[in-house]
N, C-alpha and C positions, 0 to 999 in steps of 0.2 A: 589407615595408618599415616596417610602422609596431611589428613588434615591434623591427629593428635599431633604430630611433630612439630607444625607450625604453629600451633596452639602453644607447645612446650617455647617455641622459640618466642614466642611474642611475650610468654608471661616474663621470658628473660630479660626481654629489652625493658617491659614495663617496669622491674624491678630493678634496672639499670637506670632510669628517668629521675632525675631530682624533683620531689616536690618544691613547687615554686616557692621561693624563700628559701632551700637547704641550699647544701653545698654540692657542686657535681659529684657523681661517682669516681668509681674508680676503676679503670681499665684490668680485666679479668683472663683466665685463660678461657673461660666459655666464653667471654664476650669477643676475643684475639680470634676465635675459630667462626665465629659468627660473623665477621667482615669479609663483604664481599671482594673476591682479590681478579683486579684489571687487569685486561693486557688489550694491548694494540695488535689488531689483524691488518688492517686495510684503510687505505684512503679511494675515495673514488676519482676514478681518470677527471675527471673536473674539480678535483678537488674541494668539493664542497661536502661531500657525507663523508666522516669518520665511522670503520666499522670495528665493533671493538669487543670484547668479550667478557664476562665474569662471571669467576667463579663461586658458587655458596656450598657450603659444607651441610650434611646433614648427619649430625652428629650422633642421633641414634642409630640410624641406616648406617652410621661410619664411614660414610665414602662424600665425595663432593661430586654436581657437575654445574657443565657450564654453558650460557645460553649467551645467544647474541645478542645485539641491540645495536642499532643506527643512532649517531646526534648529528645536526647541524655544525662546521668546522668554523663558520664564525660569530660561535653561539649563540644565536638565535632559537635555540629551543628551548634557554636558559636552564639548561641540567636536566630538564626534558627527555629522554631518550624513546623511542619506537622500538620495544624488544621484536623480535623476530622469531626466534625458539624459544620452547615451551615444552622440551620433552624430557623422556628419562633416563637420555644418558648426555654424554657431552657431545658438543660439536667442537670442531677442531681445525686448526689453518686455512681461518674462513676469507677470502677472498675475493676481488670485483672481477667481474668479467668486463675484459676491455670496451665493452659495449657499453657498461656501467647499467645496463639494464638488472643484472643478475649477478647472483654473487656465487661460490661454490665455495663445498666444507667438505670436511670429512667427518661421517656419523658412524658407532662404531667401528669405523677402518674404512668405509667405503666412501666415495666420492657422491654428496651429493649435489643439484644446483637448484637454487630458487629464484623465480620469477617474482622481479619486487614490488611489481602494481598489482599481482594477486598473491602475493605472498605462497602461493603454492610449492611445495618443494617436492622433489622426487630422485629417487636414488638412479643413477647413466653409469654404475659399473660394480659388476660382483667383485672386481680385483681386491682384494684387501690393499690399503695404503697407509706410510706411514707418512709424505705429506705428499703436498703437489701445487702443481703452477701453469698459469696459464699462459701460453705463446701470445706474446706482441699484438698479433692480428685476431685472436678469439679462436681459430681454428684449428687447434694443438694441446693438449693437455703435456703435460711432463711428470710424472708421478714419482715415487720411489718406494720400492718394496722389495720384501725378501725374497731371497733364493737361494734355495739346498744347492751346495756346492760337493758339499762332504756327507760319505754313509756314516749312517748312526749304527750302535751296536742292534737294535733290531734287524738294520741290512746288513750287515756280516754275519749275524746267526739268527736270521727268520724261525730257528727250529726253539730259541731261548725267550719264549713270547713275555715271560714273565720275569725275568730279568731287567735290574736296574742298575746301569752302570755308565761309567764315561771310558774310554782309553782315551789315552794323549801322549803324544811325541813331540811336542816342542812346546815352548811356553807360550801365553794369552790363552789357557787352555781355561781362564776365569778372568772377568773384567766388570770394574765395580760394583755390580751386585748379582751376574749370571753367570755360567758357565755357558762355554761355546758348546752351540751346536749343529755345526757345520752348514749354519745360515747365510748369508752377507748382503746388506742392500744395496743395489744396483739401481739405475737410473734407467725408466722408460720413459720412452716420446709415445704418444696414440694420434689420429687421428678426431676431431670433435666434429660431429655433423649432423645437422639433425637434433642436438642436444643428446645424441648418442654418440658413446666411445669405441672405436674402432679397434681391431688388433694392436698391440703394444708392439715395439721394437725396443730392446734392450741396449742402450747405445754403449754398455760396459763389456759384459759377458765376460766379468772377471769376479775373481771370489775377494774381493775387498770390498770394504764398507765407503759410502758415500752418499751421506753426510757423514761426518767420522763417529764413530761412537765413543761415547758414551753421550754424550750431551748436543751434538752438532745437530742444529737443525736446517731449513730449509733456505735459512741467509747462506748459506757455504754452495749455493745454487744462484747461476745467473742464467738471463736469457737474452740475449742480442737482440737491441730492438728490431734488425731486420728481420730476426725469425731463424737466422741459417745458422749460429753457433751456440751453444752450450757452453758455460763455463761449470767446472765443479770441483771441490777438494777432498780428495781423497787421498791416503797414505797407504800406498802399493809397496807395503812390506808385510812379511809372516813372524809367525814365532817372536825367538830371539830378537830377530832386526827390528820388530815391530815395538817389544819392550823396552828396547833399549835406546829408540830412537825418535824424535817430534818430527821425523824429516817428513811433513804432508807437503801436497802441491795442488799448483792448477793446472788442471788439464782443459782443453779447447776440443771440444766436439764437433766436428763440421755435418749435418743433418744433409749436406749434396752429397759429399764425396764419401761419408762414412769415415773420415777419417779424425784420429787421437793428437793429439800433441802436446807436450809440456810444454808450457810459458813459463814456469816458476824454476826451471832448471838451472842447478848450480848455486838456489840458493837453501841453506840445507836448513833452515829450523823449521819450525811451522809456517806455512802458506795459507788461507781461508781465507773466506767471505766476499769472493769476486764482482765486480759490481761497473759496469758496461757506463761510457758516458752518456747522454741523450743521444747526440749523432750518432754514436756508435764507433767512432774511432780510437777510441781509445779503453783501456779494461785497469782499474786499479781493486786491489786488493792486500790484507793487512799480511805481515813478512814477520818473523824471527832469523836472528842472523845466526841463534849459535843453535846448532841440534844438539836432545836432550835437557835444554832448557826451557820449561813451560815456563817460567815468569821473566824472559825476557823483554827487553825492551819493542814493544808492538809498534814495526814502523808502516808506514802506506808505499806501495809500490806504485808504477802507473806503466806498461808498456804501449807503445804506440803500435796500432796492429795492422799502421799501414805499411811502416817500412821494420818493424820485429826491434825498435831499441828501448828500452825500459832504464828507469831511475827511480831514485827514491826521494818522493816528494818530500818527506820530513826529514830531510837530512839536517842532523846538527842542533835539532831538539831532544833535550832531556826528560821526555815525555812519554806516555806511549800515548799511542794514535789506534783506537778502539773502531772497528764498524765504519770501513768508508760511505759515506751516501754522496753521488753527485749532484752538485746544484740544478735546479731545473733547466738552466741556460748552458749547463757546461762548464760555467767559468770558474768554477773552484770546487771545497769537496769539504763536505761535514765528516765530523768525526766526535766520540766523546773519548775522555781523559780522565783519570784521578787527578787532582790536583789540590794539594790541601786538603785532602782528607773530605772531599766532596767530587761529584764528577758530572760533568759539566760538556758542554756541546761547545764546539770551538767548528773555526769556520776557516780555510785557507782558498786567497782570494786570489786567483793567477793571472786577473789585470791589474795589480797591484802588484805584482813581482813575488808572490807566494806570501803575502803578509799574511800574517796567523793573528786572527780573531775570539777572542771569548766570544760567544753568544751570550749565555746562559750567565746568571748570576745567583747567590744567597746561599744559604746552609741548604741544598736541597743538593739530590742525588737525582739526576736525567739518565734515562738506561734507551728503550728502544725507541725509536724515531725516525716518523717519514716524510717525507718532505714533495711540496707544491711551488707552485711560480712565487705564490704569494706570505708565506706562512711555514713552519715546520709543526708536526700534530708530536706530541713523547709524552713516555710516560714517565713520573715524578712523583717521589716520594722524599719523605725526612724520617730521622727517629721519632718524630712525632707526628707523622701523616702516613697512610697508609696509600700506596698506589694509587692515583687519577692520571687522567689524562689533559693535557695544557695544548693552548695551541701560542706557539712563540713567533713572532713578530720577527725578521729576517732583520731590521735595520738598529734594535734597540735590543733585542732579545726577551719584551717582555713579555711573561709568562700568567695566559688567560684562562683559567681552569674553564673544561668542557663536562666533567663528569663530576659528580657529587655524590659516588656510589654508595658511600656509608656517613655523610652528612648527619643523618639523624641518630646514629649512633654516639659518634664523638661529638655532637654536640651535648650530649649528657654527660662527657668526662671529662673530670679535670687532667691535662696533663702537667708533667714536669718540666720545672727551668734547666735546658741544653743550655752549658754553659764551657767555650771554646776557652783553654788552659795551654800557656807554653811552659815545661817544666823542663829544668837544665837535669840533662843526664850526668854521669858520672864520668865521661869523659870528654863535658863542657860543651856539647850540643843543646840544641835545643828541641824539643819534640813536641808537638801538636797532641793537647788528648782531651776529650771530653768530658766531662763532668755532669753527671744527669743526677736531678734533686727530684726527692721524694713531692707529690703535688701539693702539700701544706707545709712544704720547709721552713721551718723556724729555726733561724742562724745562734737562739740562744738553747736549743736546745743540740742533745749528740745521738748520731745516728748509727746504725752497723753500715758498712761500710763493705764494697764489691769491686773486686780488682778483676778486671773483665781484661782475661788473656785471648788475644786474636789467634784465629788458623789461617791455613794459607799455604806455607807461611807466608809469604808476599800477597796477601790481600788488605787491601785498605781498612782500616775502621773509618768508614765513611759516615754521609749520611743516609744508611740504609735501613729499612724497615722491615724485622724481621719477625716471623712467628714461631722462632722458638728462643732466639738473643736476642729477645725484646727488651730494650732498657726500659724502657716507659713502662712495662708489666711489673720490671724488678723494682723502679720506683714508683708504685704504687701499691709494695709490698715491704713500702718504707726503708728501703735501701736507697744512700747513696752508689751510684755506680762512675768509676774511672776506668775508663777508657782510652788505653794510650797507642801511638801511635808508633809501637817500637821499633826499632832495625829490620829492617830486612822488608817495611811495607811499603808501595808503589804510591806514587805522588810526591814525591820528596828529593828527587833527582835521583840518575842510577845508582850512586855512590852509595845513598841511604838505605835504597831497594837490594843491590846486590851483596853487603854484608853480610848475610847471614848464613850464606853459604858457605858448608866448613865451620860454621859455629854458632851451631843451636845454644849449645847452652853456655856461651859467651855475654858479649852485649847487650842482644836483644833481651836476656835475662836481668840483667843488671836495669834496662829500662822500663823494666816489669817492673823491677823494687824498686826505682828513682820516684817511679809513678807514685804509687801508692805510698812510699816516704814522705814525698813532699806532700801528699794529702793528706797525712796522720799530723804533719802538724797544725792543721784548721779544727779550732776549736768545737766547731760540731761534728767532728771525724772521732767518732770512738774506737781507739786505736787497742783496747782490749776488744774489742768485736767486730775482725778483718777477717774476709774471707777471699778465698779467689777460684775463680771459674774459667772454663771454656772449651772449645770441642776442638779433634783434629790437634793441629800444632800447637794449638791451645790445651786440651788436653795433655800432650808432652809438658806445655809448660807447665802448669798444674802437680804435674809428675815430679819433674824439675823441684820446682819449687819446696814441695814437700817433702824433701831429701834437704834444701840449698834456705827456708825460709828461716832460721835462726828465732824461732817460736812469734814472728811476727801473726801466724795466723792462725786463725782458731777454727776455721773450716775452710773443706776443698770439697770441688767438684768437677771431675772431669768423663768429658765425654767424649766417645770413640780416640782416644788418648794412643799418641803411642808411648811404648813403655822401655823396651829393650832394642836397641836400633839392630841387634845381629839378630834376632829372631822374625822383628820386622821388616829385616832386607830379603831376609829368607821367604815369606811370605808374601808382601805384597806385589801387585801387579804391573803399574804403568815404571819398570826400572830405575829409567831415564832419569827420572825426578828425584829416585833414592842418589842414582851416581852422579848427579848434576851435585846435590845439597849435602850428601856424606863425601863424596872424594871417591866416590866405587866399593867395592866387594869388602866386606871386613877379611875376606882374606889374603886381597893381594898384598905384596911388599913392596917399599912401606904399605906398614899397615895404614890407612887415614886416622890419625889421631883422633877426629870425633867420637869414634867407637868407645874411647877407654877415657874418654873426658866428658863427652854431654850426654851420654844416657843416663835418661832414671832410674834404673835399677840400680845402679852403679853406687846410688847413695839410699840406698830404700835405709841401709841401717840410722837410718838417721830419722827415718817417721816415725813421727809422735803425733800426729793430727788426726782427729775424724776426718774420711774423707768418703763421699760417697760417687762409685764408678756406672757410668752408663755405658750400654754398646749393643750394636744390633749385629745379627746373629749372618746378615746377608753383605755387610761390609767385607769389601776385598780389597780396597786401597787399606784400609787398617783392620787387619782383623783382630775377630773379637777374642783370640789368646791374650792378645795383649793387654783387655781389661782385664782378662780373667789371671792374667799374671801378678797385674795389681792389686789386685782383691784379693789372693792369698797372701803376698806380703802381709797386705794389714791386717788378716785375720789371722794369721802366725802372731803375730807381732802383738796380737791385743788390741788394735787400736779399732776404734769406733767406726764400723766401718758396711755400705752396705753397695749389692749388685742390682744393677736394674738394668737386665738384661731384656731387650725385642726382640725375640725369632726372626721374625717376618722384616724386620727392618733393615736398612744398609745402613750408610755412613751419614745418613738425616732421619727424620721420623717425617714418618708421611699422610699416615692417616688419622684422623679424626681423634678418635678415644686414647689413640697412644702419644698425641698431641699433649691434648689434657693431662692423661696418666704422668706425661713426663714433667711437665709444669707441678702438679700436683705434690710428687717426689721429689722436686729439686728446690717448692720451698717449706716442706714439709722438713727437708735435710737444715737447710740454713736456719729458721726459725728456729731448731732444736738444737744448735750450736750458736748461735749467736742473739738471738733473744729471751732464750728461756734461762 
């Protein structure tokens, strides 16, 4: 089976290949699911081997995994890599051993370690793990895994074997795509000796989560270079507090005395991603100042853990300050940023008196990154490049690709001209938006035309490379796409960032239609064949829109959309975010005016567009009512209009076929409203 598959993969690529003399291809959703996707694990304590990961999709099997591979950090293997795995499922938060002889992973849940001069690997513990880390000196594991805190209805009525149910008394009794079940992951220290893992000690023994959940991974964990302290972030609230609140912290482990501590106290938004200087005197870590605010401004903290005083290194920048890493010396502290609608690795130097540094330059987006004496290793992507890895030069920031993982891929495609656009909004700003041209653009001919609505709603349109808001897929499917950067997204000062709060379907709406106004009048914008898309607050917008678009468009698509802001306050999970961005409860007095002014439903009598609604069935930040609210509007109504509902899916599509399937229907949608 898995030789037919790769049989099946290769005839794809071969039919992907331009005969020499034609024109390249054109990037596909079979070909999107068939690129290998990177990530950065490890550098080694000498910093010369990059250990790094990728993952391949197999698309009939429907599932992906993912295998390791070593390169040389001052590439010298020229895109060369030494894979290491070669099995049938993934390996996961794969790691050096400070000895740098060996590295260790995690293989379906368990902890294994490989010997790199004989490549041999072997599994050092039955514990299931969801990641782990090795102590300073080698001789420590630190792991994190779950633990039953709470009886389940089998243990209240052992005698009901066949029963399927939940009770719950307070709320997070669902959190974006599970239901609780009285699990929590806690943090072990073990013993490592012998290349065997000793008894575990649970340095929490409390029923909260750490790393946070949903998404928090193994950066929200530090370890003291001496070995004696633990840093970690965790949010020790339940229920209601829990919903209603971003207040996480850092707590300090002391592995002598057993003892807990908060460091992050008194400051109440989010706390994460702790990170110890080389001597060890010092712990900075990134800060929210307002609780219940997830897109506030990300500032870096730093307390001195000799004498307990703390400040805020970025004070009085308009920025956020993402992921501290310290310099290998000490003397300052990387960080990445949106800025301009690209994000970027910046450097604060504190012999210089805290002068703040770009690193990083060009239309590329810089995400994870680690750093040596001599070099930093990140990964990097564009809307027209898909994840590698770069190793960037510390004095000039230039950026030397280490990996070539899908090279032969996109060397057969043509892509599209990214083209940077400042369009005056309606109330005499100016906004940064994209413009991405189909790959044989001819300026004398007219194209259909894609008003790409962002989610977030405070998230950048950067330059990010996505596989499923792939602009490069939409123009190669001969769409213009516009891409704006409207109110309420990060990189543009707070001022720009925090508008949109209290009014979704204000501004930020008006520079949805600014956008695409001023593109309807470019003479290869065919302005009878406008469409608009996007998922999340994008989705809302889309809703919006087609209530509010005065027949500017002839097709919508929206995905996991919200629709009705009182039935969606009703339903959804993380609060905070509802009562940060509405103004609280549609029922307290004052009522928040949002409710009766930017909901979609509010104007549904006003749709006349085809539109067609996506949603997965396992979303609990937006559930799937609220597609399915939308979908009968427009089938009451008459209007053209279809459900592409996932079961299995949450608030993104994740696997393989339903990748495809949904590419498939969404230009199967727009070609049959705006080409035919």
């Amino acid at each position: 089976m898995k030789i037919l598959t790769n049989l099946w993969w290769l005839c794809l690529l071969l039919c992907a290949q331009p005969v020499s003399g034609q024109q390249k291809g054109r990037l596909t959703p079979m070909l999107l699911w068939q690129l290998g996707r990177v990530s950065l694990e490890d550098v080694s304590p000498d910093g010369k081997t990059v250990l790094y990961g990728v993952t391949r999709y197999d698309l009939a099997a429907n599932k992906g995994n993912r295998d390791l591979y070593l390169i040389a950090a001052d590439g010298s293997d020229r895109g060369q890599p030494h894979q290491l795995t070669s099995t049938p499922a993934s390996e996961a938060n794969a790691r050096f051993h400070p000895d740098g002889k060996r590295i260790g992973y995690l293989y379906q849940g368990h902890l294994w370690v490989m010997d790199l001069t004989s490549g041999q690997a072997r599994q050092v513990s039955d514990q299931e793990m969801e990641g782990f880390m090795w102590s300073p000196d080698g001789k420590k594991v630190l792991y994190v895994a779950e633990v039953k805190y709470e009886p389940t209805i089998a243990d209240r009525y052992p005698e009901l074997d066949k029963a399927h149910a939940w009770i719950f008394d307070d709320l997070m009794y669902r959190h974006w795509d599970h239901y609780e079940d009285g699990k929590y992951r806690n943090i072990f220290v073990a013993e490592f000796r012998d290349s065997v893992l000793a008894e575990a000690r649970n340095i929490m023994n409390e029923p909260y989560d750490a790393p946070l959940q949903p998404f928090g991974g193994m950066e929200q964990i530090a370890w003291h270079p001496k070995g004696h302290l633990i840093a970690y972030t965790c949010k020790k609230l339940k229920g209601k507090a829990w919903a209603t609140s971003t207040n996480s912290e850092i707590y300090l482990y002391n592995l002598n005395t057993e003892q807990t501590r908060n460091i992050s106290e008194g400051l109440p938004g989010y706390d994460m991603e702790p990170a110890f200087s080389p001597d060890g005197r010092y712990i900075a870590w990134n800060s929210m100042a307002t609780d219940g605010y997830e897109s506030d401004r990300n500032r870096i903290f730093i307390m001195d853990l000799h004498n307990g005083s703390r400040w805020e290194m970025t004070e009085g920048l308009d920025m956020n300050a993402n992921h501290p890493h310290w310099a290998a010396d000490g003397q300052g502290i990387y960080f990445t940023s949106e800025r301009g609608a690209t994000n970027h690795i910046y450097y604060v130097d504190f012999r210089k008196g805290g002068k703040l540094r770009r690193l990083t330059s060009g239309h590329y987006n810089f995400y994870d990154f680690a750093v040596t004496p001599d070099y930093l290793i990140a990964r990097r992507c564009s809307m027209s490049e898909p994840h590698e890895l770069y190793r960037v030069t510390l004095d000039a920031g230039r950026a030397n690709q280490l990996t070539f993982t899908n090279k032969a891929i996109l060397d057969t495609l043509a892509m599209g001209k990214v083209e940077k656009r400042w369009i005056q909004t309606t109330d005499g700003k100016k906004m940064l938006t994209w413009v991405i041209y189909p790959p044989d653009f001819d300026p004398n001919e007219k194209y259909p035309t894609l008003l790409y609505c962002q989610g977030g709603p405070q998230s950048t349109v950067s330059q990010f490379w996505s596989y499923r808001w792939n602009f490069q897929l939409m123009a190669a499917n001969g769409y213009i796409v516009v891409a704006p950067n409207r109110r309420g997204l990060p990189g543009f000062g707070r001022e720009w960032n925090d508008a949109i709060a209290g009014d979704w379907g204000g501004q930020a709406m008006q520079d949805l239609l600014a956008a695409i106004d001023s593109m309807s009048r470019e003479p290869f914008v065919d302005e009878s064949r406008l469409g608009a898309v996007g998922a999340s607050f994008g989705g809302y917008s889309v809703y919006w829109l087609a209530g509010n678009h005065h027949k500017r468009f002839k097709a919508f698509v929206a995905h996991a959309g919200l629709f009705n802001l009182e039935s969606w306050y009703g339903t959804t999970e993380e609060l905070f975010f509802a009562n940060h961005d509405l103004g609280g409860p549609y029922w307290t007095k004052p009522r928040p005016e949002t409710y009766d002014t930017d909901s979609p439903h509010l104007y549904a009598d006003n749709w006349d567009t085809p539109i067609l609604i996506i949603h997965g069935g396992k979303d609990y930040r937006v559930p799937e009512s609220e597609g399915m609210q939308a979908f009968q509007v427009a089938q009451l109504k008459g209007i053209p209009s279809r459900f592409l509902y996932f079961p299995d899916e949450n608030h993104w599509i994740l696997t393989p076929q339903n990748g495809v399937l949904w590419h498939r229907v969404f230009f199967e949608w727009l070609d049959q409203w705006l080409k035919e």
